[in-house]
MIVEX-438658 format. One record per residue (C-alpha): x, z, y. Coordinates in steps of 0.25 Angstrom, whole numbers, padded with zeros to 4 digits, always signed. Each point is the difference from the previous one (the first is absolute). Example, Ala and Ser with C-alpha at 12.3 -4.5 7.8 and 13.67 -1.06 7.14 Angstrom:
MIVEX-438658
+0049+0031-0018/+0006-0002+0014/
***
This chain:
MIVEX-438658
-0009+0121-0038/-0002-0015+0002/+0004-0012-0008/-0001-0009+0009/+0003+0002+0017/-0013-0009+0004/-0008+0012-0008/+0001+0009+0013/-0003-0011+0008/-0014+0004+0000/-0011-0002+0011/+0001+0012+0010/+0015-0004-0003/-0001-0013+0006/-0009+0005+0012/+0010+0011+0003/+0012-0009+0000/-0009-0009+0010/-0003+0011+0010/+0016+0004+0000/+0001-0014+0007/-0013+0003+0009/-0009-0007-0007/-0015+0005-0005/-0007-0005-0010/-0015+0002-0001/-0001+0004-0014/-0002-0016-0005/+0013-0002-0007/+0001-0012-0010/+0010-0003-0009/+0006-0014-0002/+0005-0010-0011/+0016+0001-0002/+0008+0005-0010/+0014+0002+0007/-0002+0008+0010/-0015+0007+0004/-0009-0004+0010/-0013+0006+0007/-0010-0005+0009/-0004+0010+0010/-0010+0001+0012/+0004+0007+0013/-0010+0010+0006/+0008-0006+0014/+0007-0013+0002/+0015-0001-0001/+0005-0011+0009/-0012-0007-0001/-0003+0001-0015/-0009+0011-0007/+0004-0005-0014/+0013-0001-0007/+0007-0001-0012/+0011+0009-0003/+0010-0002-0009/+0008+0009-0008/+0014-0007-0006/+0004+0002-0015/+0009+0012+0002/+0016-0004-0004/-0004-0014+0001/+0005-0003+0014/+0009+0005+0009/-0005+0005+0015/+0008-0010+0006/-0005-0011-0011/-0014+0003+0004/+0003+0000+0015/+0006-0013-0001/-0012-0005-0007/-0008+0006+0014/+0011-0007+0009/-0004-0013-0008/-0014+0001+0002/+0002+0003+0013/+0009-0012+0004/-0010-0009-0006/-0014+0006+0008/+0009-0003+0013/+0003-0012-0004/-0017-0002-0002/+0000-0001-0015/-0012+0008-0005/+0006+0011-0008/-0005+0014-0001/+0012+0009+0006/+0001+0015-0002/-0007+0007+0014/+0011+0009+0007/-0006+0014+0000/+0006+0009+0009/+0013-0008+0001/+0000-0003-0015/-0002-0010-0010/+0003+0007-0013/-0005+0015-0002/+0003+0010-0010/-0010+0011-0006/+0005+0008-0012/+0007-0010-0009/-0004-0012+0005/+0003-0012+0010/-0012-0006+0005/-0004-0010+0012/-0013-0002+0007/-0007-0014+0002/-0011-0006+0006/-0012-0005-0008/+0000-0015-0001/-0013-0006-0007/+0001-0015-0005/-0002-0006-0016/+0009-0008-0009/+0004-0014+0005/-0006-0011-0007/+0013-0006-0005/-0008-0013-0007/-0002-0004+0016/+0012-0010+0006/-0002+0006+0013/-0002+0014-0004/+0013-0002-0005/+0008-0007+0013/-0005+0010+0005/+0008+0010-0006/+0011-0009+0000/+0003-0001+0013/-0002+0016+0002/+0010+0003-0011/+0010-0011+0006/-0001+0010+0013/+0001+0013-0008/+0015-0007-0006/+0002-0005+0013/+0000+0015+0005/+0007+0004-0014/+0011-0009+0001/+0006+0005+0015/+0007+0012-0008/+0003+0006-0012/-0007+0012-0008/+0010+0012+0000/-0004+0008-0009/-0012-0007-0008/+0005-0007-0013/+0000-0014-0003/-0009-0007-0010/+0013-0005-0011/+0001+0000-0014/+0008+0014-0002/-0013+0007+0007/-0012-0008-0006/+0006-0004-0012/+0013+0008-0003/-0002+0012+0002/-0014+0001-0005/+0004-0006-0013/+0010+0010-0002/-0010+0011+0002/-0010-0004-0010/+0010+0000-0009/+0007+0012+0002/-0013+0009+0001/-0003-0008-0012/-0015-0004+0008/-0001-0010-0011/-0006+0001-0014/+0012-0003-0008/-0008-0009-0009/-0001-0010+0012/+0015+0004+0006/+0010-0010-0005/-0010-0011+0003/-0005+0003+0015/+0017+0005+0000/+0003-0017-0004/-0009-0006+0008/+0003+0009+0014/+0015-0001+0001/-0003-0016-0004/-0009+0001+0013/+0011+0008+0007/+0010-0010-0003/-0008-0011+0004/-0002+0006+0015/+0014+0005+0001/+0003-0015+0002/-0010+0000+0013/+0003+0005+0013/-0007+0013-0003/+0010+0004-0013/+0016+0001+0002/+0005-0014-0003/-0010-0008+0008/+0001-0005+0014/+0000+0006+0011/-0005-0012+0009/-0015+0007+0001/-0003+0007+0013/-0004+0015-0005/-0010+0007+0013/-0007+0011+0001/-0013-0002-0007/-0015+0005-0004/+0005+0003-0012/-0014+0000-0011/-0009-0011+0008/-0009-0001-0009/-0016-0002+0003/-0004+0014+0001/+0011+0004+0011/-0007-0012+0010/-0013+0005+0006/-0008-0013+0004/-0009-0001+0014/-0007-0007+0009/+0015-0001+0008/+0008-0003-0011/+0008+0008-0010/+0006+0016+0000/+0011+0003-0008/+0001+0013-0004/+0008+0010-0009/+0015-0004+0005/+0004+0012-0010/+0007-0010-0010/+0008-0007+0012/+0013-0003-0003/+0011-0013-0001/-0001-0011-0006/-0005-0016+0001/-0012-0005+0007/-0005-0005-0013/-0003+0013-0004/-0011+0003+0010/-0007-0014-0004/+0001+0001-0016/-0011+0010-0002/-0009-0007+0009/-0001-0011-0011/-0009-0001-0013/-0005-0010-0010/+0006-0011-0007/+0012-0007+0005/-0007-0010+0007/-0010+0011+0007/+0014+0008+0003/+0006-0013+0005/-0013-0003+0010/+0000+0014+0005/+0016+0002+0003/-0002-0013+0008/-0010+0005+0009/+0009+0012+0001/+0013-0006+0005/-0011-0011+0008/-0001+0014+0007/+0011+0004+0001/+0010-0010+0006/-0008-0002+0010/+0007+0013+0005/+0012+0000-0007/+0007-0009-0010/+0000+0004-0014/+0011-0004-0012/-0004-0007-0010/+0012+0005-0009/-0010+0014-0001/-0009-0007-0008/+0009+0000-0011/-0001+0016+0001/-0016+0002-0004/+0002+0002-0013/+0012+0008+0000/-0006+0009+0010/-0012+0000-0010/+0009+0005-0011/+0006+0012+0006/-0014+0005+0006/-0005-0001-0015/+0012+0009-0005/-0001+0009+0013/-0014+0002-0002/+0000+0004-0015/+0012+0010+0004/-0008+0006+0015/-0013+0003-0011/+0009+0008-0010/+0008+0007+0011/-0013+0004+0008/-0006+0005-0015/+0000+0015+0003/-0007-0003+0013/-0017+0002-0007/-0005-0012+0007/+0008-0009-0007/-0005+0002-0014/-0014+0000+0004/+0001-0011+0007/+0010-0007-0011/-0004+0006-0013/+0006-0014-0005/+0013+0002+0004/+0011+0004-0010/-0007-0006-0014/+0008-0010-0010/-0010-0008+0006/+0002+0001+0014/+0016-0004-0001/-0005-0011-0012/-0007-0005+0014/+0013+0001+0007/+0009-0008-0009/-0011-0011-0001/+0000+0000+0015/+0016+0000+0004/+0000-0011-0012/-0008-0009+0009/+0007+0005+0014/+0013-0006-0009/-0006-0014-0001/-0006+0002+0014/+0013+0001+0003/+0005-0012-0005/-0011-0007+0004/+0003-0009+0015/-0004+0009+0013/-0013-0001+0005/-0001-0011+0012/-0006+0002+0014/
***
């Protein structure tokens, strides 16, 4: 009996699940880099609609709902008509989401391309003004059944279940316990927590813009991976794209929003919502690593996660988002 349901999903498993929706592969199956969900590569013997490779990707089972994932597919969709390179789901005989055993999976073409050089002013207008369009596009209506990014579901809620499943050493507990709800309390008074304001514009969004979900070419920038799309401020989709010191962080979010109001105007009062939006990513991270635990490619690939050390890290870090918090917004 399996421990894990990825453990069936074994090659021959992912070719037959591709030939239930018509597609053949050759035998070259490859698998990619992700830890949510998996991914394969796979070469056609015979093009489909123009493309004899694909990726397919098999979701987290009980992590979304069909009609989570089909909104995420609907979203994609909007923004390839409106000419925002994305990388949509291809409709296979009528379809974009598929099922074989267990599993929901979608079928995408393969899109090539590198990381973007983030240190190059123009490499990020760039991108800028495309993720101006994509919030363009996200703002016209709201998600319905995709969750927003607050603090009872990135910070909350995660904080709870570390604790209840006793996730940290107890050596360690009461401090990391201290300085989270300190944090917490902190963004609770921000328009992503309960007593902030609600004056920010919340769209539909990316949702986890970070370097490896842009694929650079010669015509500019593909965002891929939409599977973390959900509501929230504009701001997230730019804070991830930003690195260095404050004064590097500063250069590179002015290029940015250089970008990006020349499409569409951006608030300034969401620059005040970085490090928050830092803060609950931290605690949301630490919490998606203990929950995926009994998934084998997490501690293989995390063996460092769990120590007295590893949550010794974490205090240390949510002690500095607390005096990055206090610390005046960055300023574009």
């Amino acid at each position: 009996m399996s421990s894990h349901p990825y453990e069936v999903l074994t090659p021959d498993a992912v070719m037959d699940a591709l030939a239930c929706v018509g597609l053949h592969g050759d035998g070259r199956l490859m698998a990619l880099s992700s830890y949510e969900n998996r991914v394969y590569q796979a070469h056609l013997e015979d093009p489909v609609q123009g493309f004899d490779c694909v990726v397919a990707k098999f979701y987290r089972p009980q992590r979304w709902s069909d009609a989570q994932i089909l909104e995420e597919h609907s979203f994609a969709a909007e923004l390839v008509a409106a000419e925002i390179p994305a990388v949509p789901p291809l409709v296979l005989q009528g379809a974009t989401l598929h099922h074989f055993g267990d599993f929901s999976f979608s079928v995408s073409p393969r899109r090539g391309g590198r990381a973007p050089e983030l240190d190059d002013g123009e490499v990020l207008e760039w991108i800028g003004r495309f993720l101006a369009r994509i919030h363009m596009v996200g703002r016209t209506k709201p998600f319905a059944t995709r969750p927003a990014l607050d603090l009872r579901g990135f910070g909350m809620e995660p904080r709870e279940w570390l604790l209840s499943h006793h996730a940290i050493p107890l050596d360690v507990q009461a401090q990391w316990e201290k300085r989270c709800d300190a944090a917490l309390a902190m963004i609770a008074d921000t328009a992503l927590g309960e007593r902030g304001s609600s004056g920010i514009s919340m769209i539909r969004l990316h949702g986890d813009c970070h370097p490896g979900n842009i694929l650079w070419t010669p015509q500019g920038p593909h965002f891929v991976d939409l599977d973390d799309a959900r509501t929230g401020p504009a701001v997230q989709d730019l804070w991830m794209l930003l690195s260095g010191d404050r004064s590097q962080r500063q250069r590179q979010l002015g290029a940015l929003i250089d970008g990006y109001e020349q499409m569409r105007e951006f608030d300034r009062a969401e620059l005040a919502l970085i490090e928050p939006l830092r803060t609950l990513r931290l605690i949301h991270y630490s919490a998606w690593l203990a929950r995926r635990w009994d998934d084998p490619i997490f501690p293989i690939n995390f063996p460092w996660f769990g120590s007295s050390d590893y949550w010794q890290g974490q205090v240390q870090m949510l002690d500095e988002q607390i005096e990055a918090m206090q610390e005046p917004p960055l300023v574009a």
